[in-house]
N, C-alpha and C positions, 0 to 999 in steps of 0.2 A: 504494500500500500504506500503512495507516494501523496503526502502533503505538500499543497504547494498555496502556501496566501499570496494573493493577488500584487500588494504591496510590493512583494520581493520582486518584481518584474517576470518577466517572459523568458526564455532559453535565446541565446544568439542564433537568428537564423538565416546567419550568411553563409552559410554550407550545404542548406537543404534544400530540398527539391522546388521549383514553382509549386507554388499553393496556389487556390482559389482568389485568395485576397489578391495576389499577383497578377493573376488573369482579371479581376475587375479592375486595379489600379491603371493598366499595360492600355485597358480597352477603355477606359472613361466612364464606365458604370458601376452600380454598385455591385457589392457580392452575388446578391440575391438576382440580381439578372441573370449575373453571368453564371449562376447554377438554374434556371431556367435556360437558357439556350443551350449548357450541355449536357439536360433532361432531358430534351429534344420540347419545348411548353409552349403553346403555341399564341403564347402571350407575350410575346417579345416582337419588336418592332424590326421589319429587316434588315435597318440600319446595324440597329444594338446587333443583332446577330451576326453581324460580318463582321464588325469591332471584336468581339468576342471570340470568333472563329480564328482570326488574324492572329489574335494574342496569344491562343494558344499556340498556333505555329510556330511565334516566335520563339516562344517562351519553349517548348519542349513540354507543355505540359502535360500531367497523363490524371485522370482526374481519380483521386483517392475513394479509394473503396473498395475498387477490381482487384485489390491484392490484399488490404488491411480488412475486408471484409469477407475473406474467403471461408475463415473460421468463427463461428460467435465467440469464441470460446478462448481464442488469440488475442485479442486486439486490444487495444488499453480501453478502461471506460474510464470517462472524466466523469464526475460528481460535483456541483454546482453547488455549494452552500448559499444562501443569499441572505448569509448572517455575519456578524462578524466574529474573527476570532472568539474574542472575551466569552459572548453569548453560546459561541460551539462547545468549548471546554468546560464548561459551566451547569448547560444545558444535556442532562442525560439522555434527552429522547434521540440528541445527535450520537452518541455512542451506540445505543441500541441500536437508530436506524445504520449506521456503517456496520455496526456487527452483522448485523442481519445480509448486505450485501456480499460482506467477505466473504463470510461462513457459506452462501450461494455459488459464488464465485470459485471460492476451495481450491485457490490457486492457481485457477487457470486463466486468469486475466489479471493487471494491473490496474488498480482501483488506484489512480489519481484525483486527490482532494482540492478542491477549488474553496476560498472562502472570501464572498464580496460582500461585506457590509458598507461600502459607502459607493458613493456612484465614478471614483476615480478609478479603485480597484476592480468594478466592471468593465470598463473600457482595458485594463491590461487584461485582466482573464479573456475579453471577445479576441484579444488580439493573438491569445495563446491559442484559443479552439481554433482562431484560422490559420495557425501554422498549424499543430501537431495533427500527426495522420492517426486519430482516434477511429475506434470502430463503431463507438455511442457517446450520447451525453446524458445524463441524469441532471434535473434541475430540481433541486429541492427548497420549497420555503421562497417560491417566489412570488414578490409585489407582483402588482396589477399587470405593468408594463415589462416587464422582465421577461415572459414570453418570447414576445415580439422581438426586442434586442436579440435574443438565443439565437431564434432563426435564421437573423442575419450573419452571426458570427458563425454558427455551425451550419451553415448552407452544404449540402449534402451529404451530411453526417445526421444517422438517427437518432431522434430528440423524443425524451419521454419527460412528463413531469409526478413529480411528485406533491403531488395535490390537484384538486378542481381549479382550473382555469377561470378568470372573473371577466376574461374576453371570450372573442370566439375564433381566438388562435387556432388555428388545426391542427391540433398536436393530442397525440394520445396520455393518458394518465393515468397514474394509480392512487386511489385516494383511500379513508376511513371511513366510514357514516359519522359523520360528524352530527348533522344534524338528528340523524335517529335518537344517536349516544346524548346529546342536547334534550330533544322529547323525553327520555327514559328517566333522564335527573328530575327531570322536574314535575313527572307526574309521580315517581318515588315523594316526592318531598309533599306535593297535593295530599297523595293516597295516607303520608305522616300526621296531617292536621295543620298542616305550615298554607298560610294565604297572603301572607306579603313577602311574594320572593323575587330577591333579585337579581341581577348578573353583571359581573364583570367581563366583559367582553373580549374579545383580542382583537387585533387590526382591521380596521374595515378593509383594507386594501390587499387580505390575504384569505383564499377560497376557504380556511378553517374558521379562521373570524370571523366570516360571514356567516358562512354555513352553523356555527355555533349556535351566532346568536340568533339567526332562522328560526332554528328546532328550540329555541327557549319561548319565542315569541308563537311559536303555530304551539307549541305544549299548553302556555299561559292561556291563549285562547280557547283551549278548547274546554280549558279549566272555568272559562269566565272571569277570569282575574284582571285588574285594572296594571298596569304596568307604569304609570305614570310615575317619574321619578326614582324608577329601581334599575336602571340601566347606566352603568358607566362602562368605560373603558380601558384595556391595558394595553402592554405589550407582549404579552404572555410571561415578562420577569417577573420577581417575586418584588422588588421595591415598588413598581406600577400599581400591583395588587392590593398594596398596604396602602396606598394613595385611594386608590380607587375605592377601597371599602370605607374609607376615611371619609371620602366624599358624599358615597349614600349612606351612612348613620346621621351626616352632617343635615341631609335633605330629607332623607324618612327613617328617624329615629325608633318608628313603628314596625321594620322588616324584620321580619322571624327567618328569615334562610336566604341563602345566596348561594348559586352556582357559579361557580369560578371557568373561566371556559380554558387553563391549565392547572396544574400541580402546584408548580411555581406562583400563581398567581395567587391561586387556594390556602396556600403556608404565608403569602403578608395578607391574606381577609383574616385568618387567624391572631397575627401579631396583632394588625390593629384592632379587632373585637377582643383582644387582652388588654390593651392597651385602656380599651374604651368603658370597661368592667365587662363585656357579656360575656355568659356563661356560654361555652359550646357540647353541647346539641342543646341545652337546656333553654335558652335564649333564643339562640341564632344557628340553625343549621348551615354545615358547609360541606359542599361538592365541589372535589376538581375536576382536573380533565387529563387524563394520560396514564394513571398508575404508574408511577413514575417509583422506584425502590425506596423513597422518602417517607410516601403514604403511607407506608407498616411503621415506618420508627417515629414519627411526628405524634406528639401527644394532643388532642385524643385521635387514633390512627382515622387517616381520611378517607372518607366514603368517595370515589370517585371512577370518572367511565376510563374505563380501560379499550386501551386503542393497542393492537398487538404491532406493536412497533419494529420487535426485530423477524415480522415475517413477513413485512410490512415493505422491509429492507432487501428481503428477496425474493418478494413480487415485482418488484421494481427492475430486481437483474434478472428474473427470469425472463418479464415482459420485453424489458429492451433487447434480450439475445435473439427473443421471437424476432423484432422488427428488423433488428441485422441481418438476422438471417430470411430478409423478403417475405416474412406471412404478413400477406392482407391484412389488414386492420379492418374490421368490423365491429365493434364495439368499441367506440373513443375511448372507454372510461371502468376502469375493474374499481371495484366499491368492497370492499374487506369491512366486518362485522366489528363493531365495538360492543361494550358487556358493563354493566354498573355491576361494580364491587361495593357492597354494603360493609359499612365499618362501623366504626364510633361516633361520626361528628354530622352523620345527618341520618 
């Protein structure tokens, strides 16, 4: 397994073969064209296509994939973090999901890590996809717009994500039931006698945080329950969480339970309902999200939806060796089972 953060720059690639970026720089169009006219796409203008055809001649180029793609099983995969460092090492659901990839992998490929949390270190990782002759990419944990960018940097190279899309990128995916897992907490908490619940949300700009807080709101609803004022937000870290529950005690001192839409986020609702006297479950129920190894030792242990993360990990390598190795894509989107683990705290 080869880590590589964005920061450190790129490999020198005055040795290697024309890439793709070469052929679009050479022909005056972007990437993404010039991997449309050597798909044969009949969406390219004839001009663009002779610009493109030319460059390759110049250039010697032979277009990656006919050799790097012959094995699934050979090729490097990149891994796309779209977190930063601090939050990857920190964060155990990034362990689990890399474990889960390796232990699929089982040594037959090179799992190269990427990790871009700021928008500088995306621009050197796009510039790494378009040199290295990868046989896939994995993007995991990406904003809105992050799709899109991928595309253009890995232009004929197979792109899976890891999570639901919030565009209508055409890219396949493997995700959780988030939302199900979202429903299930919160009619648990109903079926408990709890009527003011709330949630701490995660990112709008990322297909979990949405989908979260979705299945809280179609759950709330079907309960009849007023939601007004029980809605904040985080980032799925554990200091967001302790803010964020700070915020609704501050707004509805009357909320009897909160769903936490992580772990992390579930352990500061905790700190700050210590903080703030409330008893836990006695008071104030709390649900995470992830089952994260913390949820057993955390006093009182937390009740939360378990999302199987490290297999989660090699659904992921499974799916992408499918698309390396040319199966049809027919179903955009594989959806994996999450499960409420009943504890102490709700």
């Amino acid at each position: 397994m080869t880590i590589l953060t964005a920061a450190a720059g790129t490999p020198n690639p005055a040795n290697r073969a024309p890439t793709l970026a070469h052929v679009a720089k050479l022909a005056g169009v972007s990437p993404a064209t010039a991997s449309r006219v050597l798909s044969g796409s009949a969406r390219v203008s004839r001009a663009a296509r002779l610009q493109v055809e030319e460059a390759v001649e110049r250039l010697g180029y032979v277009r990656r994939g006919s050799a790097t793609r012959t094995s699934a099983s050979t090729g490097a995969i990149a891994a796309v973090l779209c977190a930063d460092s601090t939050r990857v090492f920190a964060d155990p659901f990034y362990a689990a999901l890399l474990w889960g990839m390796r232990r699929e992998l089982d040594g037959g490929a090179q799992l190269v890590i990427l990790m871009v949390g700021k928008h500088r270190e995306w621009r050197v990782a796009a510039d790494y996809l378009r040199g290295e002759h990868l046989a896939g990419v994995l993007l995991v944990g990406a904003r809105q717009d992050d799709p899109t960018a991928l595309v253009h940097a890995a232009a004929g190279v197979p792109v899976l994500l890891a999570g639901r899309p919030l565009t209508d990128v055409p890219l396949p995916y493997v995700d959780v039931d988030n939302r199900g897992g979202a429903q299930a907490a919160v009619r648990h908490l109903f079926a408990a006698g709890r009527r003011t619940i709330a949630t701490i949300a995660g990112p709008a700009d990322l297909g979990a945080g949405v989908d979260r807080l979705a299945g809280y709101r179609l759950a709330a609803a079907e309960a009849g329950l007023n939601v007004t004022g029980l809605i904040a937000h985080g980032d799925f870290g554990r200091p967001s969480g302790e803010h964020a529950m700070a915020r609704l005690l501050a707004r509805r001192p009357d909320l009897d339970a909160v769903l936490a839409a992580s772990d992390p986020m579930a352990l500061g609702a905790l700190e700050a309902l210590r903080r703030a006297g409330r008893r836990v479950p006695d008071d104030v129920a709390v649900i995470g999200f992830d089952d994260a190894p913390i949820a057993q030792r955390v006093r009182p242990r937390l009740t939360t939806v378990r999302q199987p993360v490290e297999d989660f990990g090699a659904r992921l390598i499974r799916e992408l060796r499918a698309l390396i190795a040319g199966r049809p894509i027919t179903d955009r989107g594989v959806v994996l089972k999450t499960k409420l683990i009943v504890r102490d705290s709700a």
